[in-house]
PDB file of N, CA, C and O in Angstrom:
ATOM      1  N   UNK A   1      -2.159  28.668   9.088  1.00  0.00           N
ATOM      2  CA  UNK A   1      -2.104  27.583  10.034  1.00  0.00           C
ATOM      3  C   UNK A   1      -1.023  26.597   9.583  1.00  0.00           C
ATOM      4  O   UNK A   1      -1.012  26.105   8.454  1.00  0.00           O
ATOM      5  N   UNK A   2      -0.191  26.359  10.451  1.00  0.00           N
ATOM      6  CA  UNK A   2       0.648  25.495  10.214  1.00  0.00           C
ATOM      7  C   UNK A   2       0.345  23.514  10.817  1.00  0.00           C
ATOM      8  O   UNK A   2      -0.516  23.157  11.621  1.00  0.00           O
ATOM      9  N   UNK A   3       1.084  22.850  10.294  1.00  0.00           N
ATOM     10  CA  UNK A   3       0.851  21.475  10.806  1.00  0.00           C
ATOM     11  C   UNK A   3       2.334  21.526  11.822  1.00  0.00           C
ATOM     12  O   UNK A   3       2.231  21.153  12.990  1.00  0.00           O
ATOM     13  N   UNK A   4       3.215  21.839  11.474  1.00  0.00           N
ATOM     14  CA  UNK A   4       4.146  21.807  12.961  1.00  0.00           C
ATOM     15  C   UNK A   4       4.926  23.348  12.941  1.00  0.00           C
ATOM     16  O   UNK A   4       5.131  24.295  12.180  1.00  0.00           O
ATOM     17  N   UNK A   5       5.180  22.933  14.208  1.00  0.00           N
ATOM     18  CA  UNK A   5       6.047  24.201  14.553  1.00  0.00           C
ATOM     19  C   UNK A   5       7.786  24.534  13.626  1.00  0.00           C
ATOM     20  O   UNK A   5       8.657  24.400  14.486  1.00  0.00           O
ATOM     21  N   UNK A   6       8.034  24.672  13.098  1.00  0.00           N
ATOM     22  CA  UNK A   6       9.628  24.772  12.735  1.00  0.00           C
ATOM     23  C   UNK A   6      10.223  23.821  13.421  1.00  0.00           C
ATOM     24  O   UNK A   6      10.354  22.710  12.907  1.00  0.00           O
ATOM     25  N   UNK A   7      10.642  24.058  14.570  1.00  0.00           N
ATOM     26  CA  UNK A   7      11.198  23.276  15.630  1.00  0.00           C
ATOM     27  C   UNK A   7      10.690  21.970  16.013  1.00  0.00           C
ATOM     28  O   UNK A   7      11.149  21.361  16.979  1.00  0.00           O
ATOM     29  N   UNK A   8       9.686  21.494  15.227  1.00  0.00           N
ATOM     30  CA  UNK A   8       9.051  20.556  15.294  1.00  0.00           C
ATOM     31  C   UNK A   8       9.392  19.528  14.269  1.00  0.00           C
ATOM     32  O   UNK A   8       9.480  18.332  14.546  1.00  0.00           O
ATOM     33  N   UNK A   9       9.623  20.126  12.826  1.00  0.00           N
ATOM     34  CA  UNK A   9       9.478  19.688  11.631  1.00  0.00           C
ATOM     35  C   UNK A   9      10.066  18.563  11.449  1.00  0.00           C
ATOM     36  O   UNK A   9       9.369  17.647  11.014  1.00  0.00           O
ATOM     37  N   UNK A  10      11.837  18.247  11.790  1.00  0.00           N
ATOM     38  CA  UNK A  10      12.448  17.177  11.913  1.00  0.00           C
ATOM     39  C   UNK A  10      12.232  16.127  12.363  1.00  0.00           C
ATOM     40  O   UNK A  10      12.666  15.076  11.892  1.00  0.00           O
ATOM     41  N   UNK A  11      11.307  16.260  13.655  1.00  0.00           N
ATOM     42  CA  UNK A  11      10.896  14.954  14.407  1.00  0.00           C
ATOM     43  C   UNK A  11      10.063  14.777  14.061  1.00  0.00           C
ATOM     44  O   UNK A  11       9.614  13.693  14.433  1.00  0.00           O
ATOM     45  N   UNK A  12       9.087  15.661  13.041  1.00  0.00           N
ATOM     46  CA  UNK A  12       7.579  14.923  12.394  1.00  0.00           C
ATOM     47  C   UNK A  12       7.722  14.086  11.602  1.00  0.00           C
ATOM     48  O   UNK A  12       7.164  13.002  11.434  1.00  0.00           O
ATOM     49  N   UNK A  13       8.935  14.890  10.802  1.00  0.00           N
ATOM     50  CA  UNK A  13       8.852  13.942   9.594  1.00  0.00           C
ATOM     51  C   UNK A  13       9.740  12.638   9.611  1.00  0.00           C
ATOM     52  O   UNK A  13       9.707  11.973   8.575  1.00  0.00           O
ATOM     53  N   UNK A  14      10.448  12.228  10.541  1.00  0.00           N
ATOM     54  CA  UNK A  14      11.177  11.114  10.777  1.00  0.00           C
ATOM     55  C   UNK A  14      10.429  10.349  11.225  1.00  0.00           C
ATOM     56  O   UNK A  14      10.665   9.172  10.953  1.00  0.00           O
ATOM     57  N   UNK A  15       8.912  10.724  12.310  1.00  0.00           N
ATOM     58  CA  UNK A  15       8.067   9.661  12.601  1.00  0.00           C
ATOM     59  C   UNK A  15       7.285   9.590  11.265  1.00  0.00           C
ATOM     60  O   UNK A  15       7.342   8.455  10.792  1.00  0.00           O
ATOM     61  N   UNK A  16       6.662  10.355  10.610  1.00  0.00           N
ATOM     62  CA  UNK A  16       6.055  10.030   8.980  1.00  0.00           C
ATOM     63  C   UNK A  16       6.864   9.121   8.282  1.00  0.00           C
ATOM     64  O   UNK A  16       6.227   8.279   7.648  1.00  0.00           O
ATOM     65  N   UNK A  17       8.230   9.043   8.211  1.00  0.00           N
ATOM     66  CA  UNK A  17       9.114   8.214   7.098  1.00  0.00           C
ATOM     67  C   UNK A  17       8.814   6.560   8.439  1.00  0.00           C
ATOM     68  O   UNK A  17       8.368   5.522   7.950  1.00  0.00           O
ATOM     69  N   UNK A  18       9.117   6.615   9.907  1.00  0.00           N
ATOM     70  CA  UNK A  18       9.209   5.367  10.194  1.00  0.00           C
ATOM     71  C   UNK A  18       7.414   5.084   9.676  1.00  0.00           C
ATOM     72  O   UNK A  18       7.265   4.263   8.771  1.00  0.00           O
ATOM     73  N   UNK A  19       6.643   5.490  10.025  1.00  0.00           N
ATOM     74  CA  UNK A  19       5.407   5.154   9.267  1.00  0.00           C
ATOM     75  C   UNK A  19       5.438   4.203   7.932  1.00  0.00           C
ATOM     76  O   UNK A  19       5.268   2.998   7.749  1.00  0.00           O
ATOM     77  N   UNK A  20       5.796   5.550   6.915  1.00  0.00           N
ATOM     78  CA  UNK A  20       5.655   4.702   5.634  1.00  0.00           C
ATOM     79  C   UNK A  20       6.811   3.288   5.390  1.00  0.00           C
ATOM     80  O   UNK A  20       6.601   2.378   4.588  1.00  0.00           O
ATOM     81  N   UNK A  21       7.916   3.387   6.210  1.00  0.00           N
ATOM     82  CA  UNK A  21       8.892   2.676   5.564  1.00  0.00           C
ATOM     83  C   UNK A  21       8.282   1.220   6.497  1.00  0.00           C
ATOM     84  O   UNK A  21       8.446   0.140   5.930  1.00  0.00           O
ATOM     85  N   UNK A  22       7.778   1.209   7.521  1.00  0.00           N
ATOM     86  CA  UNK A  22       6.489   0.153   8.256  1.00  0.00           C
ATOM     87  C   UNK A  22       5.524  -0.035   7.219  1.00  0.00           C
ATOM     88  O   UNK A  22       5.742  -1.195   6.867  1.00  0.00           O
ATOM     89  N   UNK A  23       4.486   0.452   6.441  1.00  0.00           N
ATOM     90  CA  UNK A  23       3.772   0.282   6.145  1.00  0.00           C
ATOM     91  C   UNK A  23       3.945   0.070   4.238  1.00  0.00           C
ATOM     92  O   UNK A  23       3.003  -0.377   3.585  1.00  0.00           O
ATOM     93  N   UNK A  24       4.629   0.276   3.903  1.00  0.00           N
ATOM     94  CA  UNK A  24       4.958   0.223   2.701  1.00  0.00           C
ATOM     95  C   UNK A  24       6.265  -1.093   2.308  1.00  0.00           C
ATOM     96  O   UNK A  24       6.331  -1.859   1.346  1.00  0.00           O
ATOM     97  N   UNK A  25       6.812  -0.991   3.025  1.00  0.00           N
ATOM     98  CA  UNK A  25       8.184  -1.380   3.083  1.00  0.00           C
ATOM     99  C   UNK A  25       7.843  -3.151   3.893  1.00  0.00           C
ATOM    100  O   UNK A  25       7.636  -4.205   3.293  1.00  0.00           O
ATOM    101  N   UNK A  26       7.888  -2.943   5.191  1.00  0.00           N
ATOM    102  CA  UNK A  26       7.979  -4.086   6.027  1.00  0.00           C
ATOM    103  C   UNK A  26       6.902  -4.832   5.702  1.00  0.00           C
ATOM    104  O   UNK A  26       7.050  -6.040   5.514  1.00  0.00           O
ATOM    105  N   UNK A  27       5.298  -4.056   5.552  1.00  0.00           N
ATOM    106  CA  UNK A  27       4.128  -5.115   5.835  1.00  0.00           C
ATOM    107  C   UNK A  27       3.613  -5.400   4.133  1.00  0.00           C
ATOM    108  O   UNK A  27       2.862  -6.342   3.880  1.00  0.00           O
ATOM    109  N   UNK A  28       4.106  -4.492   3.072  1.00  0.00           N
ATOM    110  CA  UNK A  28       3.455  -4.346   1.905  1.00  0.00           C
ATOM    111  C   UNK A  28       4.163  -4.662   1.116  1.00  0.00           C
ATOM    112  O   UNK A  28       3.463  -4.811   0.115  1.00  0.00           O
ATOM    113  N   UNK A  29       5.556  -4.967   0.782  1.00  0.00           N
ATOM    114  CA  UNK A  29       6.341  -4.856  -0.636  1.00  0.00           C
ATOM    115  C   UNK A  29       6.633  -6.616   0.517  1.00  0.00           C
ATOM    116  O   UNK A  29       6.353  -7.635  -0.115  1.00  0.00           O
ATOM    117  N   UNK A  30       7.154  -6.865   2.070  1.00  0.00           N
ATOM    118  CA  UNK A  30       7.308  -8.060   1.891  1.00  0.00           C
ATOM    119  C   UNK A  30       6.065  -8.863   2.014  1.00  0.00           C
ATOM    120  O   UNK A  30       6.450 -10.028   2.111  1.00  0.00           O
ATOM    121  N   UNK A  31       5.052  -8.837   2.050  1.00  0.00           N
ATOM    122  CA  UNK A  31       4.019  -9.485   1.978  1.00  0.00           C
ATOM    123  C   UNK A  31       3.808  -9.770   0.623  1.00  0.00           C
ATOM    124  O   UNK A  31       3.265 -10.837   0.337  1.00  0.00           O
ATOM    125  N   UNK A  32       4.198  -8.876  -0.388  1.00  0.00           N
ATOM    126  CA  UNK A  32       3.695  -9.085  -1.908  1.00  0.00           C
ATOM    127  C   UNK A  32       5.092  -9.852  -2.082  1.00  0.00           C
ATOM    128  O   UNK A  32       5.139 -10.418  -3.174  1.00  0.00           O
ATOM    129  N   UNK A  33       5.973  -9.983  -1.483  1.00  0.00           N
ATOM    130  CA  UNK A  33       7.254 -10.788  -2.390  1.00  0.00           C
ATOM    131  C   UNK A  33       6.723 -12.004  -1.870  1.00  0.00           C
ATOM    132  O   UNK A  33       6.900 -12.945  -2.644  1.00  0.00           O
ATOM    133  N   UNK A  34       6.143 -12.286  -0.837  1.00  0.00           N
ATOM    134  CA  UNK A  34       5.727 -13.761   0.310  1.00  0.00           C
ATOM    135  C   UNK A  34       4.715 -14.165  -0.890  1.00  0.00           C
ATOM    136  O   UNK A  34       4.939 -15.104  -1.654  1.00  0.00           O
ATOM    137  N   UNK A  35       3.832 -13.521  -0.937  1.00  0.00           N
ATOM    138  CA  UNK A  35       2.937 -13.670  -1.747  1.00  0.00           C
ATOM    139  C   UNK A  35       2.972 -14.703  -3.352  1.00  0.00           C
ATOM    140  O   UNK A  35       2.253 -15.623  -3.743  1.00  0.00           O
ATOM    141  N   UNK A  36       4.136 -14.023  -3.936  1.00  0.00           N
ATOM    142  CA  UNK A  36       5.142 -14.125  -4.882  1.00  0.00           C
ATOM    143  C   UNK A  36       5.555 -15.442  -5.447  1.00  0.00           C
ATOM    144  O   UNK A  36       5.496 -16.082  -6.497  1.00  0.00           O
ATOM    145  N   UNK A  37       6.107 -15.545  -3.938  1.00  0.00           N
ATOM    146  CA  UNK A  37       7.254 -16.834  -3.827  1.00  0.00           C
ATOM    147  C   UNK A  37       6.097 -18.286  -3.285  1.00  0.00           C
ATOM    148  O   UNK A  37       6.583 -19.417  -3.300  1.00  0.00           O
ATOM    149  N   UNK A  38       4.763 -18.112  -2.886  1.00  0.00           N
ATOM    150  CA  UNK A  38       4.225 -18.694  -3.221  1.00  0.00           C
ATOM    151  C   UNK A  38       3.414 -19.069  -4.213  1.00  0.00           C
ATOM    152  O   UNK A  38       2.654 -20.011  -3.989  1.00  0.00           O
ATOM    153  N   UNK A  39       3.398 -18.431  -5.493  1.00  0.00           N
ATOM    154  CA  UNK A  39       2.846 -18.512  -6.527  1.00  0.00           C
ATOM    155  C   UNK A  39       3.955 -18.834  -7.662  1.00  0.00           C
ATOM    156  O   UNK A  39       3.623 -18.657  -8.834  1.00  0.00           O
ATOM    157  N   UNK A  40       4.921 -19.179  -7.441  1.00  0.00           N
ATOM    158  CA  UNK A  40       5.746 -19.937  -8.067  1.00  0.00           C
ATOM    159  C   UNK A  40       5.279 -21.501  -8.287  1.00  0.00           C
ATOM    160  O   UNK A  40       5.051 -22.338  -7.413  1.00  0.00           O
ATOM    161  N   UNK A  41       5.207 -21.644  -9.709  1.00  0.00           N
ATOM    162  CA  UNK A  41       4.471 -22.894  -9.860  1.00  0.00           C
ATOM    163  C   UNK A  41       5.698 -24.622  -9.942  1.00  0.00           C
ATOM    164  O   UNK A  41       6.752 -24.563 -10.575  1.00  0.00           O
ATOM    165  N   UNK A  42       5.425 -25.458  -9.478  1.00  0.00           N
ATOM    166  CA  UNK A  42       6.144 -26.602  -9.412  1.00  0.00           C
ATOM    167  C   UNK A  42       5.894 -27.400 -10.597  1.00  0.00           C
ATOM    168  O   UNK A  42       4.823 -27.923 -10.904  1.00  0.00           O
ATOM    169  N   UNK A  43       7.168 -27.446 -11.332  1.00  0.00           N
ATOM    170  CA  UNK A  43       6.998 -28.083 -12.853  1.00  0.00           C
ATOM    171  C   UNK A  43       7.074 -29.395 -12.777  1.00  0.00           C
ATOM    172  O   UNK A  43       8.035 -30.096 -12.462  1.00  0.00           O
ATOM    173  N   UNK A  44       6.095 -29.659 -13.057  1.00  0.00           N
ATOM    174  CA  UNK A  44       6.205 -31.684 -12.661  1.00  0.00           C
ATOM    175  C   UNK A  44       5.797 -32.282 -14.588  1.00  0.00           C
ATOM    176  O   UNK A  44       5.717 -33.460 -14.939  1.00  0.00           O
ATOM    177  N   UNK A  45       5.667 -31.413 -15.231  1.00  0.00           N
ATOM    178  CA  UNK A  45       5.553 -31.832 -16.857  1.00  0.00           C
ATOM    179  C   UNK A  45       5.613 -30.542 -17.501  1.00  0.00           C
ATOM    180  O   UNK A  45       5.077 -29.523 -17.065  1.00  0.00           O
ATOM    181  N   UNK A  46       6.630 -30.684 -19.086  1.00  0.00           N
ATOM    182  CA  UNK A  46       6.439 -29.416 -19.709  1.00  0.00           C
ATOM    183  C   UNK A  46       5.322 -29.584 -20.769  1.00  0.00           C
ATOM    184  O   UNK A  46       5.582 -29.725 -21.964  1.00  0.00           O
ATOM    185  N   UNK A  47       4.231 -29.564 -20.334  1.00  0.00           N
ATOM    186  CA  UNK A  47       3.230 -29.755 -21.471  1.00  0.00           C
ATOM    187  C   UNK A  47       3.029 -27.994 -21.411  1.00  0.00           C
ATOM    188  O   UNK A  47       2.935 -27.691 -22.601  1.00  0.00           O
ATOM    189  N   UNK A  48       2.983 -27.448 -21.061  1.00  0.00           N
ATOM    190  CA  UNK A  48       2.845 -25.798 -21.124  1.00  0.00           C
ATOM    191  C   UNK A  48       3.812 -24.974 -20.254  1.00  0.00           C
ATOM    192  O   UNK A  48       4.005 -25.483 -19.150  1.00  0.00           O
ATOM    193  N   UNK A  49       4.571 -23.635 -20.530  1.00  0.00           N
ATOM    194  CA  UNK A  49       5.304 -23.516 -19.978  1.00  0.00           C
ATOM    195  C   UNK A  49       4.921 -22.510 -18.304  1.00  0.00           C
ATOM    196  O   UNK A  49       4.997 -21.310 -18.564  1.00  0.00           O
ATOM    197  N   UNK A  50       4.780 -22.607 -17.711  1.00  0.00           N
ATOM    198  CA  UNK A  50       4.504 -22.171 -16.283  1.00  0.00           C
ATOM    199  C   UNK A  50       4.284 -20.762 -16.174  1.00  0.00           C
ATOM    200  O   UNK A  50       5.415 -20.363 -16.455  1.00  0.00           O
ATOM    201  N   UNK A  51       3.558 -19.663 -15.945  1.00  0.00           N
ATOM    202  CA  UNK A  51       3.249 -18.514 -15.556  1.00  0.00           C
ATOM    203  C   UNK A  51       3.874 -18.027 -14.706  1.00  0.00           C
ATOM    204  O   UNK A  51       3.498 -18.487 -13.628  1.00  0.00           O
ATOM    205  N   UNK A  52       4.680 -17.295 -14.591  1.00  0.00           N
ATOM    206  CA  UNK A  52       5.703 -16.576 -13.532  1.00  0.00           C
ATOM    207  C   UNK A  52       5.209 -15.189 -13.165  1.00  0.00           C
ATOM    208  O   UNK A  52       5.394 -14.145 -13.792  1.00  0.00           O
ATOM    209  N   UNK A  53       4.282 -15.448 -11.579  1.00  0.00           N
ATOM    210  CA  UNK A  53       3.967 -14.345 -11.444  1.00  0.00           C
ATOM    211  C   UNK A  53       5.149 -13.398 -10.389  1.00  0.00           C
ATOM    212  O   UNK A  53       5.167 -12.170 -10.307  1.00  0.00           O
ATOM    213  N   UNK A  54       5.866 -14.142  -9.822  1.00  0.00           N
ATOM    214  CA  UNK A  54       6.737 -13.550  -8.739  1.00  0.00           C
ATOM    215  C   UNK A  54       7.727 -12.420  -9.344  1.00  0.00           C
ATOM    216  O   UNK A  54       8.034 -11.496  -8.590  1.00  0.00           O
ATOM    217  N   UNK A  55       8.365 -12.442 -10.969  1.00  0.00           N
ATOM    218  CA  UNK A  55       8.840 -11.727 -11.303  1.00  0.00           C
ATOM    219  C   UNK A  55       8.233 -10.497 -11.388  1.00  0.00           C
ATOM    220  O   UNK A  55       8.915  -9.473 -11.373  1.00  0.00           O
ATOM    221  N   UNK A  56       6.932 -10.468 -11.483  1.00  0.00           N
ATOM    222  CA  UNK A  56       5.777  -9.220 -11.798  1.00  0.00           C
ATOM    223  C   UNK A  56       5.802  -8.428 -10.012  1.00  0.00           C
ATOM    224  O   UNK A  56       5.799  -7.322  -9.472  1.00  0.00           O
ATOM    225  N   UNK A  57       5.821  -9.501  -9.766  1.00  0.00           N
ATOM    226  CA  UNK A  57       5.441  -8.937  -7.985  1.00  0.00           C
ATOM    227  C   UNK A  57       6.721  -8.489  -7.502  1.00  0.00           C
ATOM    228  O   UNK A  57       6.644  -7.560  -6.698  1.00  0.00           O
ATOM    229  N   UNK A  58       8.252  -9.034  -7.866  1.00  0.00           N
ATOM    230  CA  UNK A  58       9.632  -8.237  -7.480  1.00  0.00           C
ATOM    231  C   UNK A  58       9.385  -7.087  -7.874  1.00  0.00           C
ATOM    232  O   UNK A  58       9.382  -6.071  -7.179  1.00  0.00           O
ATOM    233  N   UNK A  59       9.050  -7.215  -9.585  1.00  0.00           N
ATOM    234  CA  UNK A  59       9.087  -5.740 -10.214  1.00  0.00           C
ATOM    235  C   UNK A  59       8.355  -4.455  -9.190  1.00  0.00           C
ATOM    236  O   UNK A  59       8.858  -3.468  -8.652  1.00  0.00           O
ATOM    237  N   UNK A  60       7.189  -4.901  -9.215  1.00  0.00           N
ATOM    238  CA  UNK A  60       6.251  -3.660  -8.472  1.00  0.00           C
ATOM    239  C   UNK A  60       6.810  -3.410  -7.285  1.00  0.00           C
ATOM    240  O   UNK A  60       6.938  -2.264  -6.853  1.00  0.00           O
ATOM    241  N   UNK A  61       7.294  -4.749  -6.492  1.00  0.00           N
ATOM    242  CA  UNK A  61       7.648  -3.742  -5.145  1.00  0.00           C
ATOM    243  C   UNK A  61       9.291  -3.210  -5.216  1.00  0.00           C
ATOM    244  O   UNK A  61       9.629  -2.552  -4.232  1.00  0.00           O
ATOM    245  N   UNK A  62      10.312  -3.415  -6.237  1.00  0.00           N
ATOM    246  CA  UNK A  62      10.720  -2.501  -6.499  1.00  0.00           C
ATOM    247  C   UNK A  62      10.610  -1.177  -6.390  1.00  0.00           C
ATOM    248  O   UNK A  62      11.026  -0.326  -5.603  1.00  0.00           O
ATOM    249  N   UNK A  63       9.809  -1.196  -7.571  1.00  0.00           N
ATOM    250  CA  UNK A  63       9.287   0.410  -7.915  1.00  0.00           C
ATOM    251  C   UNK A  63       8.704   0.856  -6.210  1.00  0.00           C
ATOM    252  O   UNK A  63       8.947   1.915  -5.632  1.00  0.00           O
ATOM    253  N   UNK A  64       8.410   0.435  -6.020  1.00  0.00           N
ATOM    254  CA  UNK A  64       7.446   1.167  -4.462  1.00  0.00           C
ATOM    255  C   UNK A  64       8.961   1.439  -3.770  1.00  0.00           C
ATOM    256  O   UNK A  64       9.414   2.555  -3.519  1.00  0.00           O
ATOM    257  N   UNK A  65       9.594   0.228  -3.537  1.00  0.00           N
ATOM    258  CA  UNK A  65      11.082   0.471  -3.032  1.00  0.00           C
ATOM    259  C   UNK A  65      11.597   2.051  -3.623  1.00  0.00           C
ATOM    260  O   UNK A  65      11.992   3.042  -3.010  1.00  0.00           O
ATOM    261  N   UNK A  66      11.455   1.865  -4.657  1.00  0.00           N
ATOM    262  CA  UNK A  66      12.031   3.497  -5.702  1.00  0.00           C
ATOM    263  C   UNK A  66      11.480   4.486  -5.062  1.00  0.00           C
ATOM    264  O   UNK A  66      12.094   5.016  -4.136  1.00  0.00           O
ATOM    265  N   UNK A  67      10.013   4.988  -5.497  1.00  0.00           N
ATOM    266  CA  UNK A  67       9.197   5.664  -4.927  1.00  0.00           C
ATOM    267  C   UNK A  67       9.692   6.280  -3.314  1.00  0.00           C
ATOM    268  O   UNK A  67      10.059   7.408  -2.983  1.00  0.00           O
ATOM    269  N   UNK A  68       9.566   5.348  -2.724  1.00  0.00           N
ATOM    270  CA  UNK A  68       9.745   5.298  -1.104  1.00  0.00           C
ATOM    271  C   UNK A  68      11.158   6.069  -0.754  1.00  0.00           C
ATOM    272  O   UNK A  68      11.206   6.799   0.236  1.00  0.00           O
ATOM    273  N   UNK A  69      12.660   5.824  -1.864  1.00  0.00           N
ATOM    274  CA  UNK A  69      13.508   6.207  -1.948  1.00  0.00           C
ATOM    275  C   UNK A  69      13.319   7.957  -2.296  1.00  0.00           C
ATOM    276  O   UNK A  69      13.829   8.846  -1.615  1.00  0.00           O
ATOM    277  N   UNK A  70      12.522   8.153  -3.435  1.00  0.00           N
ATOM    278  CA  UNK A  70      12.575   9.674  -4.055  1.00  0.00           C
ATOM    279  C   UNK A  70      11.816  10.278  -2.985  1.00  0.00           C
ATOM    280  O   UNK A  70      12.204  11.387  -2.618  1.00  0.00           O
ATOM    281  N   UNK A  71      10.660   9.695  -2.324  1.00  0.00           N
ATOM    282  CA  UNK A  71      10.417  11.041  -0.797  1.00  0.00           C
ATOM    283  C   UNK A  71      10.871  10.966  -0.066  1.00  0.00           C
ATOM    284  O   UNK A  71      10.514  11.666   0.882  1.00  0.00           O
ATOM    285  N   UNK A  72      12.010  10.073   0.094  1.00  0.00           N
ATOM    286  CA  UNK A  72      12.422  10.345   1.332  1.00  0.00           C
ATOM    287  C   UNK A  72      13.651  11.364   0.913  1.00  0.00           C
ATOM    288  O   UNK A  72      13.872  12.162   1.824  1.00  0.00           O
ATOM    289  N   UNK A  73      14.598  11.558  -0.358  1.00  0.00           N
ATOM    290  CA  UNK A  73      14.916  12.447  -0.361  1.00  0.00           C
ATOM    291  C   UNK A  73      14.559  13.868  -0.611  1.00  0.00           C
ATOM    292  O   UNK A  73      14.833  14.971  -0.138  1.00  0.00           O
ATOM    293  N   UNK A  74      14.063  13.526  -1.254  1.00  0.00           N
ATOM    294  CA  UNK A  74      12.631  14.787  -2.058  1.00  0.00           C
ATOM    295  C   UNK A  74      12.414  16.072  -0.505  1.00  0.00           C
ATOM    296  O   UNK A  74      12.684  17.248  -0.258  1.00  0.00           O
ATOM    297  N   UNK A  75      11.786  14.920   0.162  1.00  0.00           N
ATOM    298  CA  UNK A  75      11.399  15.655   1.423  1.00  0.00           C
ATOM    299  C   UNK A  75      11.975  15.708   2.206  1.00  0.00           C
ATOM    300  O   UNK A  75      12.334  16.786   2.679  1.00  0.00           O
ATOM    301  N   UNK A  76      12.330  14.503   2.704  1.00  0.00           N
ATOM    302  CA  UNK A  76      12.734  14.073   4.332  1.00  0.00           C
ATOM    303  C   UNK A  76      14.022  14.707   4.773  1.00  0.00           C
ATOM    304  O   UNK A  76      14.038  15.518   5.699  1.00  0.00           O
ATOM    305  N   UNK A  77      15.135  14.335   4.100  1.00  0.00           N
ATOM    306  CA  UNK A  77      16.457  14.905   4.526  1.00  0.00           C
ATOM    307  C   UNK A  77      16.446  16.166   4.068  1.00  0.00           C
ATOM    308  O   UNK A  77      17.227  16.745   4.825  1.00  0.00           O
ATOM    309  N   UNK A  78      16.031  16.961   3.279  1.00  0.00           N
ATOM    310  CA  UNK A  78      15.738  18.647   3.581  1.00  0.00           C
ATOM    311  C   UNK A  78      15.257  19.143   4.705  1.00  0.00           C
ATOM    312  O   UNK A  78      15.724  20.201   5.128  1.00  0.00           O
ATOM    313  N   UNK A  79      14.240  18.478   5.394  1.00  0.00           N
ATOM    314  CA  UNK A  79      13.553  18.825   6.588  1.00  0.00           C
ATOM    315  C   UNK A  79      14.708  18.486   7.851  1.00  0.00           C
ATOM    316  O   UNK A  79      15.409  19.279   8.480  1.00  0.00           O
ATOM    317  N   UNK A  80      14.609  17.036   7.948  1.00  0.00           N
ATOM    318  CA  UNK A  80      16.071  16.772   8.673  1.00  0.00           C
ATOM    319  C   UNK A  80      17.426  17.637   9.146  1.00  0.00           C
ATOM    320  O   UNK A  80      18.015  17.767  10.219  1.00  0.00           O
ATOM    321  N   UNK A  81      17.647  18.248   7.571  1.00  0.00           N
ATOM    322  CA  UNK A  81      19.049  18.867   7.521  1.00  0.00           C
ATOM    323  C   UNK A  81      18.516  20.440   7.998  1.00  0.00           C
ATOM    324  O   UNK A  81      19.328  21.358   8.111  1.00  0.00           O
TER     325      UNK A  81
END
């Protein structure tokens, strides 16, 4: 049993990539940078030095950025081509 036809395969998987690159990309890596950039703390005294979580939160959605990059070649443009 197959999930698409041959002739199918290209247009599946281009709607699968607009999927993830929506759901990973647009609503998830910028929501965690939004996220981020509000948790940037406002230094009004250096009695301790400030917790920087936004650099932690670039980092990760990086990597997802990465990730998101290796299937789409991995898979996608083989199927495509």
């Amino acid at each position: 049993m197959f999930l698409s036809r041959p002739e199918e395969r290209a247009a599946n998987a281009t709607q699968i990539l607009d999927k993830l690159i929506n759901s990973l990309l647009t609503e998830h890596a910028d929501y965690a940078v939004e996220l981020g950039l509000q948790a940037v703390p406002v230094v009004e005294g250096a009695k301790s030095p400030p917790v920087l979580y936004f650099f932690t939160v670039v980092h990760q959605s990086n990597n997802i950025t990465h990730l998101l990059e290796k299937q789409f070649t991995d898979l996608v443009v083989p199927l495509v081509m």
